[in-house]
C-alpha positions as CSV (number, residue, x, y, z in Angstrom):
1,X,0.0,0.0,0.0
2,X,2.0,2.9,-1.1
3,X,-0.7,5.0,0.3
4,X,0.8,4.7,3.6
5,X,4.4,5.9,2.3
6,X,2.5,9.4,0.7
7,X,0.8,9.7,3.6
8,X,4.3,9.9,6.4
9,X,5.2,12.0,3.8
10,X,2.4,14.2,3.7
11,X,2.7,14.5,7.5
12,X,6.4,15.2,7.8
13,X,5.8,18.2,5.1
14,X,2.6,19.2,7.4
15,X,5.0,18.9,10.4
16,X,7.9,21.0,9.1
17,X,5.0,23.3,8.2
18,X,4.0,23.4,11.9
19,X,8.1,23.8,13.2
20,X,8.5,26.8,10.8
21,X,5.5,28.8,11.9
22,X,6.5,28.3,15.5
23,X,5.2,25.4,16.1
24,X,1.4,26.0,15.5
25,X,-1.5,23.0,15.6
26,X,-1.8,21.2,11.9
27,X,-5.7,21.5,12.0
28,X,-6.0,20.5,8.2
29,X,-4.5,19.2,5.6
30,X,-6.4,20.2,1.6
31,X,-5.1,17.7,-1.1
32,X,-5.6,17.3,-4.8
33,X,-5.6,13.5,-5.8
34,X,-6.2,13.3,-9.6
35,X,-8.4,10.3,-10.8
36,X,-6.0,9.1,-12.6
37,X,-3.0,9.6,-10.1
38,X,-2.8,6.0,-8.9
39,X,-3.7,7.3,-5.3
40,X,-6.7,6.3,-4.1
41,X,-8.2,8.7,-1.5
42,X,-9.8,7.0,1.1
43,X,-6.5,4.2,1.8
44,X,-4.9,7.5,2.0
45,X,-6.8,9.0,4.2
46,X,-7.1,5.9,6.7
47,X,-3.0,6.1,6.2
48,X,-3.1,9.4,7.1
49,X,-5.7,9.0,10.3
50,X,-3.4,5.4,11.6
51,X,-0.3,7.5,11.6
52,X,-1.7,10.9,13.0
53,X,-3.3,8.5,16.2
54,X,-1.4,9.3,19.6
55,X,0.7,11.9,18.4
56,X,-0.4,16.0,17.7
57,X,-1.5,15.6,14.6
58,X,-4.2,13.3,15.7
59,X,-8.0,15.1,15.0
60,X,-6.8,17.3,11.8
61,X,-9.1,17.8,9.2
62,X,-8.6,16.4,5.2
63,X,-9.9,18.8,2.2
64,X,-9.6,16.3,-0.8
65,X,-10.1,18.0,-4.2
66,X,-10.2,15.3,-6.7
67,X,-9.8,16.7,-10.1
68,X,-11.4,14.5,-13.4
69,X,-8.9,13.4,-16.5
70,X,-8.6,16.0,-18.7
71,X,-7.1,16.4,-22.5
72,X,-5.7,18.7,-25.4
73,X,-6.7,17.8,-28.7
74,X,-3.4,17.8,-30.6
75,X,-4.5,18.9,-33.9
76,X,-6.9,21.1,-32.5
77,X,-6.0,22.3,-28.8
78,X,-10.0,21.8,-27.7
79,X,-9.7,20.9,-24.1
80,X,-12.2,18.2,-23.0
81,X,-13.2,15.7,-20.6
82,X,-13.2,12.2,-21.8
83,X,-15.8,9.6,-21.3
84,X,-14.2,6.2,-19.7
85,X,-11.5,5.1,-21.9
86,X,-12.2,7.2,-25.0
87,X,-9.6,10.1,-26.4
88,X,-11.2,11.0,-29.4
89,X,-12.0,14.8,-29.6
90,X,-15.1,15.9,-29.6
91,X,-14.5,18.7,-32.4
92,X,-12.5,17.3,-34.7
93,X,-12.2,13.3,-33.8
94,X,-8.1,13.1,-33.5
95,X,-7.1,10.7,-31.6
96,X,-3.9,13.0,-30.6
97,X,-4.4,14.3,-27.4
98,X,-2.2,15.2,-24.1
99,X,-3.1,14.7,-20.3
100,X,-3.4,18.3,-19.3
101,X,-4.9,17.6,-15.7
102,X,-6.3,14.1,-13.5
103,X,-3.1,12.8,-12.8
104,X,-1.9,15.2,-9.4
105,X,-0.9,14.6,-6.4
106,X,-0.3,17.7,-4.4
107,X,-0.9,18.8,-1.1
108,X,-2.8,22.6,-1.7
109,X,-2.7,23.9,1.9
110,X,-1.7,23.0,5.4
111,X,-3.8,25.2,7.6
112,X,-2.2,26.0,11.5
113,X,-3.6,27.6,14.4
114,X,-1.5,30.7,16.2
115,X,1.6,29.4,17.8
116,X,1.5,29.1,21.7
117,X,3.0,32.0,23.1
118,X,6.3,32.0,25.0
């Protein structure tokens, strides 16, 4: 489950976050997971809650964004959605196309409360 390997990582970029500002609460986490990343969002987000429990990032929030496949006719540059497995464009009927969005895997925001003061 390579799920579990994005998600430490997820949470030693949202700690880092946390050390920088002063040490401020992680309260949540927003994510964009493409549909066609290879991720799939809900083994990450029990990866994310396993390795959060007992520790002080235990109770933060997820803001998944999950954005659809999305192509650029080659001959044409018409962006579309495809349906299923079809590539054809809907203009002109190449079959030419590039993957212009659906495969990301980014994390958008990580959102802290005020650090304690010393």
């Amino acid at each position: 489950m390579h799920e579990l390997a994005i998600a430490q990582a997820i949470l030693e970029r949202a700690q880092a976050a946390s050390e920088q500002s002063g040490g401020g609460r992680v309260t949540k986490i927003g994510l964009r997971i493409g549909e066609i990343s290879g991720v799939v969002p809900d083994a990450l987000t029990f990866g994310i809650e396993a390795l959060c429990k007992g520790t002080p990032l235990e109770g933060l929030a997820l803001e998944i964004e999950q954005p659809r496949r999305k192509l650029r006719c080659s001959a044409c540059a018409t962006e579309f959605v495809p349906e299923g497995f079809a590539s054809a464009c809907p203009v002109c009927g190449s079959l030419s196309s590039d993957c212009i969005a659906g495969s990301e895997l980014d994390v958008t925001f990580i959102e802290l409360e005020d650090p304690p003061c010393a």
